[in-house]
N, C-alpha and C positions, 0 to 999 in steps of 0.2 A: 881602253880604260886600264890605269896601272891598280891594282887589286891586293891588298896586304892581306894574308891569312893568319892568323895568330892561335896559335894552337899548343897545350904545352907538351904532348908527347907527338912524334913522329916516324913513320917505317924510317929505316929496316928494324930498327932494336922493337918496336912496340907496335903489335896488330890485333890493337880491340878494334873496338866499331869505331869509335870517336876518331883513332889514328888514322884508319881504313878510308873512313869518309871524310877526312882532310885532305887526303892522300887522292882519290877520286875527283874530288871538288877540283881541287888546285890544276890538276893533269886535264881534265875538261873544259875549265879555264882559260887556261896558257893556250888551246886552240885558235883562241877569237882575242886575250888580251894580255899585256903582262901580266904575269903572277907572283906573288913573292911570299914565302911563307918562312915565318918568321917562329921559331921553335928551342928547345934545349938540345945542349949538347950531349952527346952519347959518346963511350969510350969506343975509339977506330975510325969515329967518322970526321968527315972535315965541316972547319966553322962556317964553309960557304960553298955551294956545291949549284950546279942543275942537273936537273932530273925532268924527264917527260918533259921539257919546254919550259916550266917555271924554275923560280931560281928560289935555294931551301939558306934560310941565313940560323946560324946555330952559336949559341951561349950557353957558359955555365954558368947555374941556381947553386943557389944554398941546397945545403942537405937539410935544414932545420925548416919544418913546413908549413911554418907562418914567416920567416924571411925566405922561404924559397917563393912564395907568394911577390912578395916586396920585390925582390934583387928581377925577377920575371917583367913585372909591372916598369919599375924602372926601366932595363935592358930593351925591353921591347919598344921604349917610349924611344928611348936615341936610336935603333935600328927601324924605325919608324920614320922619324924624322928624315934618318938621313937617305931613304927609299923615297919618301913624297910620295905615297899614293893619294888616287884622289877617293879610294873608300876605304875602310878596315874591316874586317868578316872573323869576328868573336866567335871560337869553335867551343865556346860554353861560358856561362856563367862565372864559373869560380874566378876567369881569367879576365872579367869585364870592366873590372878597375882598370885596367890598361887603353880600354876605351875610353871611359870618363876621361883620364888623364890627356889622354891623343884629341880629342874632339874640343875641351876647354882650354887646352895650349897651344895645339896645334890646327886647329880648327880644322879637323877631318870628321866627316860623316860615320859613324861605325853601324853596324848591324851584330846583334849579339843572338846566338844558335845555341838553346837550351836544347840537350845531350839526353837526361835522362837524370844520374843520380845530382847532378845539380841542382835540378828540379826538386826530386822528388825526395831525396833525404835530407837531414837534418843534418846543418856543419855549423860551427862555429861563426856569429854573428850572421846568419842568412840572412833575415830579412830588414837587417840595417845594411845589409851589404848591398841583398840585391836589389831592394826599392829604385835607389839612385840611378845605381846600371836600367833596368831595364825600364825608366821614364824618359831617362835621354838619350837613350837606343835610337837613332834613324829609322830602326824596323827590329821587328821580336821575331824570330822563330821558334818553331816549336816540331818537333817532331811527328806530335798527334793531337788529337782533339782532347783527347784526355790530358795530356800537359799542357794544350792551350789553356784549358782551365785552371791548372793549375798554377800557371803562370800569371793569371789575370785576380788570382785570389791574393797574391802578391802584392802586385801591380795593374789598377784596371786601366789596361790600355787595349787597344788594338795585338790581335796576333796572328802571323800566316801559319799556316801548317803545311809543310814541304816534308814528305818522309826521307829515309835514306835509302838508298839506291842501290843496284850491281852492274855488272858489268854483264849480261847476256851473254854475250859471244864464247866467255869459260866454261856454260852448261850447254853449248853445245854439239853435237857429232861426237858425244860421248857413248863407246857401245858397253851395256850392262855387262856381258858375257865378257870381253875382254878383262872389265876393271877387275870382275867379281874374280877372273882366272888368278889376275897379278895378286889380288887381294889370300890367293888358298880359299877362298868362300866356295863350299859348293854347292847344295842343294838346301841350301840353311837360310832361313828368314833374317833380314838384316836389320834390327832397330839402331838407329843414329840418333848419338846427342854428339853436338857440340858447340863448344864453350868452354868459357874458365871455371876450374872447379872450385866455386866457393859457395856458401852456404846460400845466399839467395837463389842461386840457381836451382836448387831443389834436388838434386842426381840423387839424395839418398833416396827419396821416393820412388822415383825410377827403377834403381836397384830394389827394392822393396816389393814395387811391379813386379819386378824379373822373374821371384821367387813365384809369383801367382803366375804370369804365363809361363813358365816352362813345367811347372805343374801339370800345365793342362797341355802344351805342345811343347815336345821335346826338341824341335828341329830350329827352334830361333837361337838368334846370338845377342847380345847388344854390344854396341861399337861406342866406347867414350872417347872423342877425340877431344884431345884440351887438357891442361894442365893447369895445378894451383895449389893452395894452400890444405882444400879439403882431399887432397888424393889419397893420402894413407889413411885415413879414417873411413874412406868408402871402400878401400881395399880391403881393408879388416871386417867392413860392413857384409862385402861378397863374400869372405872368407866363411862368415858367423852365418851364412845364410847358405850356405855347402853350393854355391851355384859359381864358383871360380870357371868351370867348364863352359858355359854359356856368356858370361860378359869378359868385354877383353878392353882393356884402357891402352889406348893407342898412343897418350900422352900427347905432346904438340908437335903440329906440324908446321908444316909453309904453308901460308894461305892459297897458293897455287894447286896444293893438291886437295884442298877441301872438296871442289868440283867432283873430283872422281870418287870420293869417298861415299858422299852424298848419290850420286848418279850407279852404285851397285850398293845401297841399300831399299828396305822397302819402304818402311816405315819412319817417320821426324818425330820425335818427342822434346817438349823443351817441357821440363815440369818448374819452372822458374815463379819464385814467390815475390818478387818484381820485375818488372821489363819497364823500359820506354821502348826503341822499338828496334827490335835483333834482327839484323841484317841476316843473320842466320835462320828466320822464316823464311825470307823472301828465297834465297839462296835454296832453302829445300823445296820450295814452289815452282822456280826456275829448274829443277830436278824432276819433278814432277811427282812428287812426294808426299802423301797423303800426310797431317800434321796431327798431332793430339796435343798441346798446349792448355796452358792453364789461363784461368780469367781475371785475369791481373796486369792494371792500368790500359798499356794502349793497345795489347795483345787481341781482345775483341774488332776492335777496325780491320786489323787482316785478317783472322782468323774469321768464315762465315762458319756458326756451327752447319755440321753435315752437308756441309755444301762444296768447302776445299779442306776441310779436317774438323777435328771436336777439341770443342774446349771444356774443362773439367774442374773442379774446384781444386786450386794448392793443397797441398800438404795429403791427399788423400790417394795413395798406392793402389786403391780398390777401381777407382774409376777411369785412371790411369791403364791398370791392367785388361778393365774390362774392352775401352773404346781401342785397346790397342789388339785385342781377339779377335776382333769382330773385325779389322781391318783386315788381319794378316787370314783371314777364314775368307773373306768375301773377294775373288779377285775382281767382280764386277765391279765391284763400290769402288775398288782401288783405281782401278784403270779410270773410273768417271770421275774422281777426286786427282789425277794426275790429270788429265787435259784440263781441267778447271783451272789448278793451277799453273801450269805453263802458260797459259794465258792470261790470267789476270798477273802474274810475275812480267809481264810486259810493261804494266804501268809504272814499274820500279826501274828503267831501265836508267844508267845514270846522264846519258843524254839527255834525257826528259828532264832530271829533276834540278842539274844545272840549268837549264832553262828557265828555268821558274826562278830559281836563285839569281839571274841575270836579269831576268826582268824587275827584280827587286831593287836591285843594286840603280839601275837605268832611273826609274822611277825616283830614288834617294838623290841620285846629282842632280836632274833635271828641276826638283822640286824644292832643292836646297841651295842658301845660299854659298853654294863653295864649289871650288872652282874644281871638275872633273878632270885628271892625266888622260 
């Protein structure tokens, strides 16, 4: 099967989730079929490249971001064409006019993979936009059950729910005592966030926590790994809050060394006042990392409370603090919240979740009228 990916950001310059899990899909792909991911261009890299087995095709967009929209839609329709896959795999919404466009000229099947803020926020013309896209979608996906619904409040159709995935084999025959040496950590309790630092993710809460646990235990640290727009305003937050000595912003890193970051800390916090679904749980579950997160959107489906970590209401530093004491006090709880998770982090593995995705795609040529590569 020849397989087009259409995605508008792509590694190496950009490694959110969206990138990450294009990047994964495509590379698992290219094992069993052609692949071809079809993306913008970055300063350094080439218009046409392979990587892992698929082949990466790259264009420049406008900078103006309703014709960077347009000149995208377009470009991808001719590097489209002149690939001939027999399906197209929509890595979000925003970009799903380029499917409409590919399916009624060029009569190709697409599948369009609602991301998260696609979903879930409010853009300009959304629900003229996305009605169309996603009724003559070949197949919807969704990340969670909570953006299947909210996909279907759109549009009532049919929706799979396929989450996003890791790669196992980076969490493991990792030793704590080793990382925590390279790290300077010593006998110090580790809380890890990581992510982009923007104002949905919630980090001033966290920091706000900070001020209540170290109150009551002197010996923890927190680790902000991630970079972004809100860093100097939470610098100045730890600053106003005399607790510099305890939290350390590690700023960003390579996604390769997230593993070890994660694997010599104790404790995952994501105080996040949205999520669709952060590869960055799964990842600390795969860690074996006890989780405190908040109850917001699809966060509840992984998160079991008290079972692989606690979830706590947004915006609130008190219960944050509290579920994060009672973790770093208990090591039994700890230790039965890390085998919980390292196991159920199994069923994220990304072998699995391609799978599912392939059975998707099979299904759409078999049942359609158009001819499969």
């Amino acid at each position: 099967m020849k397989i087009a990916i259409l995605t508008p950001l792509f590694p190496p310059k950009h490694l959110a989730g969206l990138e990450i899990a294009a990047y994964n899909i495509a590379k698992h792909l290219a094992e069993k079929h052609e692949v071809h991911v079809i993306t913008t261009l970055d300063k350094g890299l080439l218009k046409e490249s392979t990587e892992e087995g698929f082949y990466v095709h790259r264009f420049k967009t406008s900078k103006i971001p309703i014709l960077r929209t347009v000149s995208y839609c377009i470009k991808s329709f001719f590097v489209t064409k002149k690939i001939d896959p027999g399906i197209v795999h929509i890595q979000t919404i925003f970009l799903a006019l380029s499917g409409l466009l590919i399916k009624k000229v060029l009569h190709k099947p697409y599948i369009v993979y609602g991301r998260g803020s696609d979903v879930y926020f409010s853009w300009r013309f959304k629900n003229l936009i996305s009605k169309p896209i996603l009724k003559n979608a070949d197949a919807v996906i969704a990340l969670t059950g909570d953006m299947k619904r909210e996909i279907q409040s759109i549009c009532n159709r049919d929706v799979f729910v396929i989450p996003n995935g890791i790669d196992l084999e980076r969490f493991e025959n990792l030793s704590k005592e080793d990382l925590r040496s390279k790290l300077e950590i010593k006998d110090e309790k580790i809380i890890m966030f990581v992510g982009t630092l923007r104002p949905v993710k919630g980090v001033k809460y966290l920091i706000e926590a900070m001020k209540t646990i170290t109150d009551k235990n002197k010996n923890v640290r927190l680790f902000i790994v991630g970079d972004g727009e809100e860093r100097k305003c939470l610098e100045n937050l730890v600053r106003t809050l005399n607790i510099e000595r305890c939290v350390t912003f590690i700023g960003k890193v390579p996604n390769d060394e997230i593993p070890k970051y994660m694997a010599a800390s104790d404790v995952f916090v994501l105080p996040s006042l949205s999520e669709g679904f952060p590869v960055t749980v799964v990842e600390a579950m795969a860690s074996g990392l006890p989780i405190v997160a908040t109850t917001v959107r699809g966060l509840p489906e992984i998160i079991e409370n008290d079972e692989n970590g606690f979830l706590v209401e947004p915006k609130n530093p008190n219960r944050i603090a509290e579920k994060v004491l009672l973790l770093l006090e208990d090591d039994e709880l700890r230790e039965r919240i890390s085998r919980k998770n390292k196991e159920k982090s199994k069923l994220f593995d990304w072998g699995n979740i391609v799978d599912s995705l392939e059975k998707i795609y099979k299904q759409i040529c078999n049942n359609c009228n158009y001819k499969s590569k």
